[in-house]
RODO-2510 file (C-alpha; in nm, 4 decimals, decimal comma):
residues 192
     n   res          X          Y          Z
     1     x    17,7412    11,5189     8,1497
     2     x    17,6436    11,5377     8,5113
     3     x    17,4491    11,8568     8,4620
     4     x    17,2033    11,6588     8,2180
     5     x    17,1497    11,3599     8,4339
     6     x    16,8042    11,5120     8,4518
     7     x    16,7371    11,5707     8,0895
     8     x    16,6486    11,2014     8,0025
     9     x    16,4896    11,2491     7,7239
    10     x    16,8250    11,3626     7,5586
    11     x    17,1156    11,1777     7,4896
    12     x    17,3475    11,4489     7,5680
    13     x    17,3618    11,7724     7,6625
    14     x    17,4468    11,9050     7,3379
    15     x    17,1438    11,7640     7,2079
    16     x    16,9080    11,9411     7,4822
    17     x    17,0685    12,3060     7,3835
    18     x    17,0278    12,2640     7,0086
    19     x    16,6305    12,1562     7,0733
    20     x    16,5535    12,4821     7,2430
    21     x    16,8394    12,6891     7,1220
    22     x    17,0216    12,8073     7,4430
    23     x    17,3528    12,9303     7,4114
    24     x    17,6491    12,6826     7,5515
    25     x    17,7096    12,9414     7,8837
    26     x    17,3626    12,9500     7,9577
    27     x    17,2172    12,5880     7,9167
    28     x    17,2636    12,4659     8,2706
    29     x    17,0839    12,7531     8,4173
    30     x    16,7874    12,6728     8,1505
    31     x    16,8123    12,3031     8,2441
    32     x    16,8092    12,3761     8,6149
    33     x    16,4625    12,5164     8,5549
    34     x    16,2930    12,2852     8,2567
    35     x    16,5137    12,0173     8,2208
    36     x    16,4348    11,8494     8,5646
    37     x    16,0314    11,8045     8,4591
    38     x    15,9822    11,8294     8,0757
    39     x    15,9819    11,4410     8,0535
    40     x    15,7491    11,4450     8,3415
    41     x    15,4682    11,6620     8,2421
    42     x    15,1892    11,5348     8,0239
    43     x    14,8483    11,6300     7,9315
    44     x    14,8701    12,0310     7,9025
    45     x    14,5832    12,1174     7,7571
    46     x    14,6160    12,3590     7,4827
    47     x    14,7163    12,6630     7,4143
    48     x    14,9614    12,5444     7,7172
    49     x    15,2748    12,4130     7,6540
    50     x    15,6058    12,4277     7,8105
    51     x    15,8601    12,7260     7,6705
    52     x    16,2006    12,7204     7,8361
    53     x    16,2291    13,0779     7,9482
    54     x    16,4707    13,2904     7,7762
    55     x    16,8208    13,3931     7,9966
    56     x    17,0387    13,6547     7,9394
    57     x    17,3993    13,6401     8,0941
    58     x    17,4426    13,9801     8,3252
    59     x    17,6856    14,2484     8,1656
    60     x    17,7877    14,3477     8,4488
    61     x    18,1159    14,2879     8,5819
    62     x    18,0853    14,3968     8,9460
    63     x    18,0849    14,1696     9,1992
    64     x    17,7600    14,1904     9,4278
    65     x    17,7625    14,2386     9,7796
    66     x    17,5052    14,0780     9,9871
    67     x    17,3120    14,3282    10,1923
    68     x    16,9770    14,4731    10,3209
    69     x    16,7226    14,4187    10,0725
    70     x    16,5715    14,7671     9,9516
    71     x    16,3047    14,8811    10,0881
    72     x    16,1178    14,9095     9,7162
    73     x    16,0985    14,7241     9,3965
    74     x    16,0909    14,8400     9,0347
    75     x    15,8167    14,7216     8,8281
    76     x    15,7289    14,7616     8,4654
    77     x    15,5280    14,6351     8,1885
    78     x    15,4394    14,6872     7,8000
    79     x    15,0959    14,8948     7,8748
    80     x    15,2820    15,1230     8,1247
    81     x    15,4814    15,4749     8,0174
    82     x    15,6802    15,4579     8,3197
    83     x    15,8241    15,2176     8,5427
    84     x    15,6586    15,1404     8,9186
    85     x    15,8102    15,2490     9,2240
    86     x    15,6569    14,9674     9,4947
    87     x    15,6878    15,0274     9,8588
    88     x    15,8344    14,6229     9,9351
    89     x    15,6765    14,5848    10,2393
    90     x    15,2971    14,6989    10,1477
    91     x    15,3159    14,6338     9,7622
    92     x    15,1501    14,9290     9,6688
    93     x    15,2874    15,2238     9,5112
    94     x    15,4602    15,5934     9,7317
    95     x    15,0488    15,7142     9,6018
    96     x    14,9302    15,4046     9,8698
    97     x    14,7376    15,2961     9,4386
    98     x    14,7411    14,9308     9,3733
    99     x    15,0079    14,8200     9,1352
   100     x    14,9108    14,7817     8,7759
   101     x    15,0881    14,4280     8,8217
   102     x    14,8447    14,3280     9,2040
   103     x    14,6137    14,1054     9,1929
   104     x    14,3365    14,3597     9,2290
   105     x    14,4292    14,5545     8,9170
   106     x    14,4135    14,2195     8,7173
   107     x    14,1156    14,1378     8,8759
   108     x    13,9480    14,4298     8,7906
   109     x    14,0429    14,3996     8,4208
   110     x    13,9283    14,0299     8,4275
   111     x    13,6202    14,1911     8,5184
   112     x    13,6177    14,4674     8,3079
   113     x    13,6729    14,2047     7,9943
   114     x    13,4083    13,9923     8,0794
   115     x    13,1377    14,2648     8,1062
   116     x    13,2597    14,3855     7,7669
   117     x    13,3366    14,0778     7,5412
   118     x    13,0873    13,7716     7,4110
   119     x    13,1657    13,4552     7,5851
   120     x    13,3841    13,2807     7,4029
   121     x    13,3292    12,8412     7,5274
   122     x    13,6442    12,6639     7,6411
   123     x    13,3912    12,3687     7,6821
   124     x    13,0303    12,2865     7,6376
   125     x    12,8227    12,5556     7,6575
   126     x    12,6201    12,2968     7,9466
   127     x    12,9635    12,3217     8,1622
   128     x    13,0206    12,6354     8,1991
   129     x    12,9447    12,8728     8,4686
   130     x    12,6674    13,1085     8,4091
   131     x    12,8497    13,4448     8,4724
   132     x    12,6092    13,7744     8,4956
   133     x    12,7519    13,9521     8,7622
   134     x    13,1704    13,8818     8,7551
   135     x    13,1798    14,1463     8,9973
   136     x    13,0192    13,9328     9,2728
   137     x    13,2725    13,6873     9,2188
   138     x    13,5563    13,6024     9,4546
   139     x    13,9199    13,6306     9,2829
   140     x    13,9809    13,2566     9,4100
   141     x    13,5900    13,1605     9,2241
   142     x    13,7181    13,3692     8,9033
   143     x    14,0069    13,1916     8,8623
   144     x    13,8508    12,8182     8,8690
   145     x    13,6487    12,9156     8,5775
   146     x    13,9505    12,9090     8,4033
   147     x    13,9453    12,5150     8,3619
   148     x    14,2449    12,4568     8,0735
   149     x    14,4389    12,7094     8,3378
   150     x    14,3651    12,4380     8,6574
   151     x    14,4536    12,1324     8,4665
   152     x    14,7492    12,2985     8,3518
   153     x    14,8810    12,3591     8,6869
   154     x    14,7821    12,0332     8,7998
   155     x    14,9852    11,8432     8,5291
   156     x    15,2421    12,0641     8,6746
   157     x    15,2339    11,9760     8,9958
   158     x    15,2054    11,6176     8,9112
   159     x    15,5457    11,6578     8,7185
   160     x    15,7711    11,7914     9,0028
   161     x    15,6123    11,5199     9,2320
   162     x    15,6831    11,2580     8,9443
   163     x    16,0445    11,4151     8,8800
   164     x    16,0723    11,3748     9,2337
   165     x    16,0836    11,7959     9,2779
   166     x    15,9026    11,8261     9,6003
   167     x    15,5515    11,9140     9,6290
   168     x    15,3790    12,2635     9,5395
   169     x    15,4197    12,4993     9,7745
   170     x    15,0410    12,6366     9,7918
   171     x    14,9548    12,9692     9,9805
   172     x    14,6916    13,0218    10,2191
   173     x    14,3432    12,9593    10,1108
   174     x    14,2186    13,3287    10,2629
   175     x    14,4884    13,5198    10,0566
   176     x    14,2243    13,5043     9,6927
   177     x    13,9447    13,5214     9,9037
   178     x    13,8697    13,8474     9,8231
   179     x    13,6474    14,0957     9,5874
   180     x    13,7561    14,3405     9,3312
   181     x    13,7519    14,6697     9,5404
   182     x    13,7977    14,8501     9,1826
   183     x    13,5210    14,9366     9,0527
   184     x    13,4114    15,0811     8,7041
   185     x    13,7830    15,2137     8,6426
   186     x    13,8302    15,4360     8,3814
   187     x    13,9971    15,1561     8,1203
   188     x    14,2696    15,4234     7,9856
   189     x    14,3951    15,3549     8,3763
   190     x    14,3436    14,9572     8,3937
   191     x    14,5304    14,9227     8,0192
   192     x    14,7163    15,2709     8,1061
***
């Protein structure tokens, strides 16, 4: 029971894995990362909500031996043929191209959608940002338009410092001070 001293909105543990449906093996690891905050967090606006992520156990029977970390990283996603190879020190890929996964490459398709698609209000049409040139927008300015986003992360916040978690580790104000260096990209290559 001492690995769902957190969960106190449950009377057992039992009860926590049959409400999100986590297998026995892997239900501390899953309440390790929700359990500790889900009866802390109020107010997400919607569509947000809080999913317990979804854990596989490794199949791998080999034991791992801590070493140097590799000097690249493997990325993928669903609008990408191939995999990434990422140099891990700069980020970007053996071509010295941004990532499809950097911020700039998101950026740019942020951009890209908003030239392309009717606004479609969050709020009042009287609260929100006039937009006619995204691209003149800083990445940190682009994402505060995003308002259900920012009180989402805020009642996140507030829920590790109720849960007693610690506080939000936040990263330097200069790193999304930046502008979209991409500019009209081919969209086969942002949604490649």
């Amino acid at each position: 029971m001492a690995r769902c001293q957190n969960a106190r909105a449950f009377a057992s543990e039992a009860q926590w894995r049959r409400r999100i449906a986590v297998p026995a093996k892997l239900s501390g690891a899953v309440i390790a990362i929700c359990g500790r905050f889900e009866s802390y967090i109020q107010g997400l606006p919607p569509p947000y909500t809080l999913v317990p992520p979804m854990m596989a156990l490794s199949a791998s029977t080999e034991t791992r031996t801590p070493a140097r970390a590799p000097s690249f990283s493997v990325c993928w996603c669903a609008i990408s043929p191939m995999p990434e190879i990422l140099n891990a020190v700069t980020g970007k890929l053996d071509t010295d191209q941004p990532s499809l996964l950097c911020k700039q490459a998101m950026f740019a398709r942020w951009i890209y959608l908003m030239k392309k698609l009717p606004l479609s209000p969050q709020e009042p049409m009287d609260k929100l940002p006039k937009v006619d040139e995204p691209e003149a927008l800083l990445y940190a300015e682009a994402k505060q338009l995003s308002t259900e986003y920012q009180v989402a992360k805020q009642c996140l916040m507030a829920a590790f410092e109720r849960a007693q978690l610690g506080k939000w580790v936040k990263k330097p104000i200069e790193q999304d001070q930046f502008l979209c260096e991409i500019y009209d990209a081919n969209p086969t290559l942002l949604f490649a």
